[in-house]
LOLO-87158 format. One line per field, with one value per atom (N, C-alpha, C): residue number from 1; residue in one letter; atom name; z, x, y. Coordinates in Angstrom, 1 decimal. Example, Ala and Ser with C-alpha at 12.3 -4.5 7.8 and 13.67 -1.06 7.14 Angstrom:
% LOLO-87158
k: (1,1,1,2,2,2) .
r: (A,A,A,S,S,S) .
a: (N,CA,C,N,CA,C) .
c3: (7.8,7.8,7.8,7.1,7.1,7.9) .
c1: (13.2,12.3,13.2,12.8,13.7,12.9) .
c2: (-5.7,-4.5,-3.3,-2.2,-1.1,0.0) .
This chain:
% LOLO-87158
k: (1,1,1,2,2,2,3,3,3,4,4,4,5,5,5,6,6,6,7,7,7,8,8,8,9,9,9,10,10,10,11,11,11,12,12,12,13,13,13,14,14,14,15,15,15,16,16,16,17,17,17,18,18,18,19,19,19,20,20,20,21,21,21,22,22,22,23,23,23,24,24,24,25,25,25,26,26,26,27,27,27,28,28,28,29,29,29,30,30,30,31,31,31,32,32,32,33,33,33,34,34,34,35,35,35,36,36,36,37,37,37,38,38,38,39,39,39,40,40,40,41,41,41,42,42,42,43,43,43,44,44,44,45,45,45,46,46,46,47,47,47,48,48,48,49,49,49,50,50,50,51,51,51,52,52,52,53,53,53,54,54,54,55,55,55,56,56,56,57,57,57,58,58,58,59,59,59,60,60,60,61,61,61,62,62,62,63,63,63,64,64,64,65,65,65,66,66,66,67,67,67,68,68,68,69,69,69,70,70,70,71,71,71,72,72,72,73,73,73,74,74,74,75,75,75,76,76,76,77,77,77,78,78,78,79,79,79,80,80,80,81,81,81,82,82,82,83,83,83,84,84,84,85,85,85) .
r: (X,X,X,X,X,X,X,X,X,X,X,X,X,X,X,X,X,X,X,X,X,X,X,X,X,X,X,X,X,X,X,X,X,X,X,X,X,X,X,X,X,X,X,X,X,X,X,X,X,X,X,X,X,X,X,X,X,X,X,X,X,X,X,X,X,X,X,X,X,X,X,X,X,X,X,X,X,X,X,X,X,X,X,X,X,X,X,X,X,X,X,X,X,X,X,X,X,X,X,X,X,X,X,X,X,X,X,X,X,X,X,X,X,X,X,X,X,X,X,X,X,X,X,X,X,X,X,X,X,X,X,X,X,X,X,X,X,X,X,X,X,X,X,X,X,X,X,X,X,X,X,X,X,X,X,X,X,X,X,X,X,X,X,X,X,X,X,X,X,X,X,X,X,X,X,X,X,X,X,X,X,X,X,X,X,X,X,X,X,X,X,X,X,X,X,X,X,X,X,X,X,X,X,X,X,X,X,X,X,X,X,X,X,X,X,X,X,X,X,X,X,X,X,X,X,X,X,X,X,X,X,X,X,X,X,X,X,X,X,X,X,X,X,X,X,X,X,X,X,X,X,X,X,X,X) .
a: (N,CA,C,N,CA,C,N,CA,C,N,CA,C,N,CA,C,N,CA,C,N,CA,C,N,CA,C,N,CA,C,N,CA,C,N,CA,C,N,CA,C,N,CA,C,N,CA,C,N,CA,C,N,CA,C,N,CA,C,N,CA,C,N,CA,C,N,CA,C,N,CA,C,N,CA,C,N,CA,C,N,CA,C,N,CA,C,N,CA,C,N,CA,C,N,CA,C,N,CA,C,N,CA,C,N,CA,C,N,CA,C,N,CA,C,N,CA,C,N,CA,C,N,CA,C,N,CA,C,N,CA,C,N,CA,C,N,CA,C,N,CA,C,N,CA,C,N,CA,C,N,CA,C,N,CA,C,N,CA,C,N,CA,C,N,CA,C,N,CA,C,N,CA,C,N,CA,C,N,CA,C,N,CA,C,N,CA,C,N,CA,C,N,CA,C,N,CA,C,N,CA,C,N,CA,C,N,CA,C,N,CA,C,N,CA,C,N,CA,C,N,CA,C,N,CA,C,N,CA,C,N,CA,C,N,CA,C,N,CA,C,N,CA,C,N,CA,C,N,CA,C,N,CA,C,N,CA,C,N,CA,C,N,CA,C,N,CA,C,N,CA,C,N,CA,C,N,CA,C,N,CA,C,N,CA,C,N,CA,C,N,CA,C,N,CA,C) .
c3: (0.2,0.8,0.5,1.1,0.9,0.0,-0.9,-2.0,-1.2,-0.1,0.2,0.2,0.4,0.5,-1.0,-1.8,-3.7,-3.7,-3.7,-4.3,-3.2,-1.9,-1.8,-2.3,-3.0,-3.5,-4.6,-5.5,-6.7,-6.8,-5.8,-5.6,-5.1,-4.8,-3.6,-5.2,-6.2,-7.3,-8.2,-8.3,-9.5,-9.2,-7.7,-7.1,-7.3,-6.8,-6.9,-8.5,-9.4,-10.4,-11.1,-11.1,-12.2,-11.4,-9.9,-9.2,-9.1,-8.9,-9.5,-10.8,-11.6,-12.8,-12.8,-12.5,-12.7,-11.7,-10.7,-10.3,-10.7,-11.0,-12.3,-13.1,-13.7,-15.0,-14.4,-13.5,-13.0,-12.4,-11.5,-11.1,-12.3,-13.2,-14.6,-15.2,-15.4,-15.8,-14.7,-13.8,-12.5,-12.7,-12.8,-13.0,-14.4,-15.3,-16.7,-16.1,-15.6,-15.1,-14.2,-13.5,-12.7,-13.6,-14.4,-14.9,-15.9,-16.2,-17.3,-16.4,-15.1,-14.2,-14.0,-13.8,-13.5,-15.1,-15.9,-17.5,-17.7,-17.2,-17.3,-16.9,-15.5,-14.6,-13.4,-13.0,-11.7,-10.5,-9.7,-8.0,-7.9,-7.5,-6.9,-5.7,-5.2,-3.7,-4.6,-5.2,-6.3,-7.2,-7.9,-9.2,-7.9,-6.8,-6.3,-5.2,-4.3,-4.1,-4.9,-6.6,-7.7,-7.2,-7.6,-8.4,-7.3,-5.9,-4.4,-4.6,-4.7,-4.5,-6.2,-6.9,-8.0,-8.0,-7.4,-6.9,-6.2,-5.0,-4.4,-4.8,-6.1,-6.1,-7.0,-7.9,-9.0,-8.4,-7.2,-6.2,-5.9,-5.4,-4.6,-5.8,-6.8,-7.9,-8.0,-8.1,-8.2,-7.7,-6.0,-4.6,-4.8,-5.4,-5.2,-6.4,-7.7,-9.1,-8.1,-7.4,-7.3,-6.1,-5.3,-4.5,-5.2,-6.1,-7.0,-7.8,-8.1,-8.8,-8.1,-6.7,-5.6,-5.4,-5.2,-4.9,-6.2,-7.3,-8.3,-8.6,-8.0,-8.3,-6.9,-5.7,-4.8,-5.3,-5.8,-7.0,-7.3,-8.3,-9.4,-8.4,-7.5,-6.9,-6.4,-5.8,-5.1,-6.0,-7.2,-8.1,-8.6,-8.7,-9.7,-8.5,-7.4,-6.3,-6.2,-6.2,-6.3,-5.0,-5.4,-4.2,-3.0,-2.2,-0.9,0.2,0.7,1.6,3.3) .
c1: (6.7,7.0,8.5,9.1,10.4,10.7,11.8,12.1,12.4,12.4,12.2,10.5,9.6,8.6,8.1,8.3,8.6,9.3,10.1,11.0,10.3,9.7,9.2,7.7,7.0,5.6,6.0,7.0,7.6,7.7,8.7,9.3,8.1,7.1,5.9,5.2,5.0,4.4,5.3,6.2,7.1,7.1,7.3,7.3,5.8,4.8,3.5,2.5,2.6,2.6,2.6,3.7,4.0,3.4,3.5,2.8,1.2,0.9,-0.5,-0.9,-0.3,-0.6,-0.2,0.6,1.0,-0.1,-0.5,-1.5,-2.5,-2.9,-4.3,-4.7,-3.0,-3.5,-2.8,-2.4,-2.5,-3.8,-4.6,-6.0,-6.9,-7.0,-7.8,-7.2,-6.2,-5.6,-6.2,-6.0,-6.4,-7.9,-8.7,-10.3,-10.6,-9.7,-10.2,-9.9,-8.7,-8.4,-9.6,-10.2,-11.3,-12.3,-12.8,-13.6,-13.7,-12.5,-12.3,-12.1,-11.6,-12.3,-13.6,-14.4,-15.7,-16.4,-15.8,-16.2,-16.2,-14.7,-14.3,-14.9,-16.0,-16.2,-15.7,-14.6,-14.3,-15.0,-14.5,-15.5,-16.0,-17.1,-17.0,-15.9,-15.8,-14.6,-13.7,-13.2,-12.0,-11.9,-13.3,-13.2,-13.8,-14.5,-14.9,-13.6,-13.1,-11.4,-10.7,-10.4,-9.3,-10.2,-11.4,-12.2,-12.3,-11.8,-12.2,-11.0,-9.6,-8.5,-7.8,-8.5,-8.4,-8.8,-10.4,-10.8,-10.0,-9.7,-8.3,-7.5,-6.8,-5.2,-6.1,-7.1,-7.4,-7.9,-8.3,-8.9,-7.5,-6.5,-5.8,-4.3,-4.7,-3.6,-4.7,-5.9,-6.4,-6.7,-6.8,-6.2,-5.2,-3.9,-2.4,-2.1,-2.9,-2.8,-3.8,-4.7,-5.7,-4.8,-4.0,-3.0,-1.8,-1.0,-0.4,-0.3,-2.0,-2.2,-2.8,-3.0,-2.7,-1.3,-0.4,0.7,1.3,1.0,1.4,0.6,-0.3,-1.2,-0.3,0.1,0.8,1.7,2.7,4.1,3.3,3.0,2.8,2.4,1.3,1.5,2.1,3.0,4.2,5.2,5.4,6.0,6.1,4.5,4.1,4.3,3.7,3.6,5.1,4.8,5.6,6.7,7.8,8.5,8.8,8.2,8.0,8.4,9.4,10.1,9.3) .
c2: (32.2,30.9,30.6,29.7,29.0,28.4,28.6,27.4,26.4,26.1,23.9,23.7,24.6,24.7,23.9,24.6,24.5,23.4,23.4,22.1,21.0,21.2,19.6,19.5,20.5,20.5,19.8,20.1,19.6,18.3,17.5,16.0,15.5,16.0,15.5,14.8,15.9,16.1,14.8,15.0,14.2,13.0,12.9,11.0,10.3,11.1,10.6,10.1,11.0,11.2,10.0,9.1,8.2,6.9,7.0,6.0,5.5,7.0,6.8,6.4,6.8,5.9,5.2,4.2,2.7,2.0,2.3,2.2,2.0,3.0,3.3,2.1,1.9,1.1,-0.2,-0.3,-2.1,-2.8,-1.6,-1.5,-2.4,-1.5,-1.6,-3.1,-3.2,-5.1,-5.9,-5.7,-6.4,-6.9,-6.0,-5.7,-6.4,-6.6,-6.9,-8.6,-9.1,-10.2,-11.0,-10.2,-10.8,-10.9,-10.2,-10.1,-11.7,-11.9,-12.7,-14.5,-14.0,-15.1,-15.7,-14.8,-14.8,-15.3,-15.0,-15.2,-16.8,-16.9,-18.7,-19.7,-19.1,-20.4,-20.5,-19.3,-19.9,-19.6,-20.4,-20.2,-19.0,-18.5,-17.0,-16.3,-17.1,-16.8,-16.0,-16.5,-16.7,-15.3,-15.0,-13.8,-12.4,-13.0,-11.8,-10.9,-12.0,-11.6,-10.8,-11.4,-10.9,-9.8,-9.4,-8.2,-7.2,-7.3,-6.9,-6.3,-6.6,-6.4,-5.6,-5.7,-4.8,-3.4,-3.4,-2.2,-1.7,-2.4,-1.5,-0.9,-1.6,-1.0,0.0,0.0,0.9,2.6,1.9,3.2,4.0,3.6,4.1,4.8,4.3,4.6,5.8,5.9,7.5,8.4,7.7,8.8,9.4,8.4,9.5,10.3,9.3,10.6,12.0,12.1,13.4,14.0,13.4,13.9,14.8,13.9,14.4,15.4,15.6,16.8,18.5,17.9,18.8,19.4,18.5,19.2,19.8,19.6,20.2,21.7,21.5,23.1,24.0,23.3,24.0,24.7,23.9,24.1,25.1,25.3,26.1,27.3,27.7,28.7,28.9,28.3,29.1,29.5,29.1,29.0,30.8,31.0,32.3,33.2,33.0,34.3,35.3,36.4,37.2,37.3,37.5,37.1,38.6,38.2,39.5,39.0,39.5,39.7,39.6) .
């Protein structure tokens, strides 16, 4: 394969990575926040929204961490494969 091939499995890997977890763990705050809505008393409209839209972000911080960790297994094989002409 091509070293741009590699180097964009890499930056694919490196950018995604820290996103998904910031993701991840805003998801999870988000979800503890609803939760603590719904604890308080507030409207349902209100804790089931926060709690609707928490799921989201928490979901999708772990789509791009499982993305992430795709393109890093790409890296890494192309990485090791022997270089042939």
């Amino acid at each position: 394969m091509s070293a741009h091939n590699i180097d964009l499995q890499y930056r694919l890997w490196r950018t995604k990575a820290p996103l998904g977890l910031v993701l991840t763990g805003l998801g999870a705050s988000l979800i503890s926040d609803a939760g603590t809505k719904k604890a308080a008393g507030a409207p349902t409209p209100r804790w089931v929204l926060a709690g609707t839209i928490a799921l989201a972000v928490f979901n999708s911080g772990l789509s791009i961490l499982a993305d992430a960790s795709k393109h890093r297994a790409h890296y890494e094989r192309l990485r090791d494969q022997p270089n042939t002409p």
